[in-house]
C-alpha positions, 0 to 999 in steps of 0.5 A: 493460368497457373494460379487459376489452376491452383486455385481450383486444385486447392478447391477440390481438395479441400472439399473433396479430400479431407478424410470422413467428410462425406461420411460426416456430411451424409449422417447430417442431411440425412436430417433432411433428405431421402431417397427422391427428395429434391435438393437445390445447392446455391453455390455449389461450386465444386460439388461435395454436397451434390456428392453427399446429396446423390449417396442419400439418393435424392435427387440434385439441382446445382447452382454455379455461376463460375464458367470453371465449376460449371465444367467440373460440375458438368465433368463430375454428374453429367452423366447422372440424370439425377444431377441437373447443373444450373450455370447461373446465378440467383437473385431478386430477379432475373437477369444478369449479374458481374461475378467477381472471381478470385482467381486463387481462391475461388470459393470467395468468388461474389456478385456482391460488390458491397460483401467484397468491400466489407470483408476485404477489411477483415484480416481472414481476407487480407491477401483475396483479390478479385482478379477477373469479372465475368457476366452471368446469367441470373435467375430466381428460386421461384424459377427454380421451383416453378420448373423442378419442383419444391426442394426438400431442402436447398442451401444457400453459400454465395458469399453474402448475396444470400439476402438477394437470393432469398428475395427471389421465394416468395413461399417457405421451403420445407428447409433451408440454410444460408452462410454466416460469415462474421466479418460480415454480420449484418449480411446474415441479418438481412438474410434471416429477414428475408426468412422470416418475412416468408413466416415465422421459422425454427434455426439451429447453428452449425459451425464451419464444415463440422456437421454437427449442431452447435448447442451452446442455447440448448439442444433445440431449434430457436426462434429469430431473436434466439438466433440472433443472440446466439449469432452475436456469440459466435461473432467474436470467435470469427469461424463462420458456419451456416444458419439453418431453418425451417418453417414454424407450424402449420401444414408447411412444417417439414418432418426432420428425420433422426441423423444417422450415425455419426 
């Protein structure tokens, strides 16, 4: 109980009370969502984005399966309207999952047994346990569009099951972004194929929390194998960060607003 608690406290200090973040993560989605703009997080875990969604003024649909984060969720927007907590997680498909809960750090909890195998080697992750397993419910992003609507933008952190999560769209959104964890490089891959087998997209790289654009290839969005080359850079440095994307011409191409001060 105590390090379950521990846990969550470390979770919601590190989200919610690094000085300035807010302000840093409000300037950077303002490059993609506005007043009445919906945003789906997958993963949403203790809210921070959903925090810097709603002060942009769109509106927010978060995803959680962890029963705790639920109950934070729920404790932090339940009386928002414009705040609709999802308990569940995404997949390929409907159905259920087991989540595996890492009980003192709670941000690593996965339905993925095989990332959980991969970066228990890695040394960032020597002393992460997954104590508890509990089943969840899963459902699909089409499920999700069919019944709020297409997001703005949705993004995707949930611990290298962001490949299954992606193969539950069966259309482009008009922007996106999903984890990138070195230790488990090939999961990125396999998530950015899924991207692409919904079309061709535009990505740009932001490194870990920082809110800003990495541009060490240029000052621009890549295309997939820009991407990757620039992803096999960053994978000996060992900071993960998030891929962002976006559909590449055609009617689908979203209009990506200027970011705010910074």
């Amino acid at each position: 109980m105590l390090v379950r608690a521990a846990g969550i406290a470390r979770s919601l200090a590190m989200y919610h009370g690094i000085p300035g973040r807010q302000r840093r993560m409000r300037a950077f989605y303002g490059q993609f969502l506005g007043p009445g703009d919906l945003a789906v997080d997958v993963g949403a875990h203790a809210g921070n984005r959903v925090r810097a969604w709603r002060a942009l003024g769109a509106r927010v649909v978060a995803v959680e399966p962890q029963p705790d984060f639920v109950r934070l969720l729920r404790l932090f927007f339940g009386r928002d309207p414009e705040v609709t907590v999802v308990p569940s997680a995404l997949g390929a498909r409907p159905g259920t999952a087991e989540l595996g809960i890492s009980r003192a750090t709670p941000t690593v909890s996965t339905v993925s047994a095989a990332w959980r195998d991969t970066v228990s080697g890695d040394a960032g992750f020597t002393s992460v346990r997954w104590q508890d397993t509990v089943t969840v419910p899963v459902t699909t992003l089409d499920e999700l569009v069919a019944t709020h609507g297409v997001p703005a933008f949705c993004k995707i952190d949930v611990e290298g099951f962001e490949a299954e999560v992606l193969a539950g769209l069966s259309r482009p959104l008009p922007a996106l972004s999903f984890e990138y964890l070195p230790a488990a490089h090939d999961a990125a891959l396999d998530a950015l194929a899924r991207v692409e087998a919904l079309g061709p997209h535009r990505y740009r790289y932001s490194p870990i929390e920082t809110m800003r654009w990495d541009t060490t290839a240029g000052d621009r969005w890549l295309d997939a194998d820009e991407l990757v080359a620039l992803l096999d850079r960053r994978r000996p440095l060992g900071r993960s960060g998030d891929v962002y994307a976006r559909p590449h011409g055609g009617a689908a191409s979203p209009e990506i607003r200027h970011p705010g001060p910074s």
